[in-house]
C-alpha positions in Angstrom: -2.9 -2.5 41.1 -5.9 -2.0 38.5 -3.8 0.5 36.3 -1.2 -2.4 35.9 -3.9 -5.4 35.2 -5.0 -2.7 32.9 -1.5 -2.2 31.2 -0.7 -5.9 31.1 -4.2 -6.3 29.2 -3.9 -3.8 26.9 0.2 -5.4 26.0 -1.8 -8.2 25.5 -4.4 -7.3 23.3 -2.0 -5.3 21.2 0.0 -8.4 20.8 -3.1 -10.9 20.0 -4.2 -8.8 17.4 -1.0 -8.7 15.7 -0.9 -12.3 15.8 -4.1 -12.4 14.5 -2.8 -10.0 11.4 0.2 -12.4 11.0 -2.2 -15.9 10.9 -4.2 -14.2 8.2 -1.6 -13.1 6.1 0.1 -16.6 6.0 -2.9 -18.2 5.3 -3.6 -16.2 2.1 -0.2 -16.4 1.5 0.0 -20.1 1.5 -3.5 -20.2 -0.3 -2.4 -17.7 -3.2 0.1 -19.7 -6.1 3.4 -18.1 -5.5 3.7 -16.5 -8.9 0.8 -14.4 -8.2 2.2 -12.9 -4.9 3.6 -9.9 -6.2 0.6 -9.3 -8.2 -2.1 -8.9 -5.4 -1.5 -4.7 -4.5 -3.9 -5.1 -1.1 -1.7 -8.4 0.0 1.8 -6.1 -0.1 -0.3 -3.1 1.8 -1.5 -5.6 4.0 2.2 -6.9 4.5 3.3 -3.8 5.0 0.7 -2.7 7.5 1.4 -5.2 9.6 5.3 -4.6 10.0 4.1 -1.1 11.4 1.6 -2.8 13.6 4.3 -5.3 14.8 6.8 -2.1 14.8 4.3 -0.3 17.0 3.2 -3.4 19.1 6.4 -3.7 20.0 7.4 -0.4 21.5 4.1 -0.1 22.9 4.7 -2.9 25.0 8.7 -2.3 26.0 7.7 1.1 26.8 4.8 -0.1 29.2 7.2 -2.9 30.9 9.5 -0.5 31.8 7.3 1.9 33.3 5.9 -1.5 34.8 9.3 -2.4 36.3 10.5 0.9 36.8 14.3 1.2 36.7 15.0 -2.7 36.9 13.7 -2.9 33.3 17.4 -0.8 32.5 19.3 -3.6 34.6 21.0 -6.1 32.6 19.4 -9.3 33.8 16.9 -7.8 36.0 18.9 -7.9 38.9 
């Protein structure tokens, strides 16, 4: 079971470091007056960037379950 250990690592440093992304961002956010939010070019790239990650994250991770699970991850309720 070392290729699922493996999977369930990888999920979960896909999703740690897209948490990570997200802390940073709010903290600038909430550190940068609110008027100047729309001014800072690299903070909207960054935003942006990180809805792909997340986008990406995601799917990664649903994809991965499901060959995890096999056909019970297309059963409503797992059952």
């Amino acid at each position: 079971h070392g290729m699922i250990k493996w999977k369930l690592a990888e999920m979960a440093r896909q999703v740690e470091s897209t948490h990570a992304h997200l802390e940073f961002l709010t903290y600038q956010l909430n550190t940068i007056p609110r008027e100047e939010h729309f001014t800072h070019l690299d903070l909207i790239m960054d935003i942006s960037l990180l809805k792909v990650q997340a986008t990406k994250t995601f799917e990664f991770c649903a994809r991965e379950a499901a060959q995890i699970f096999g056909g019970a991850s297309y059963v409503r309720g797992g059952q």
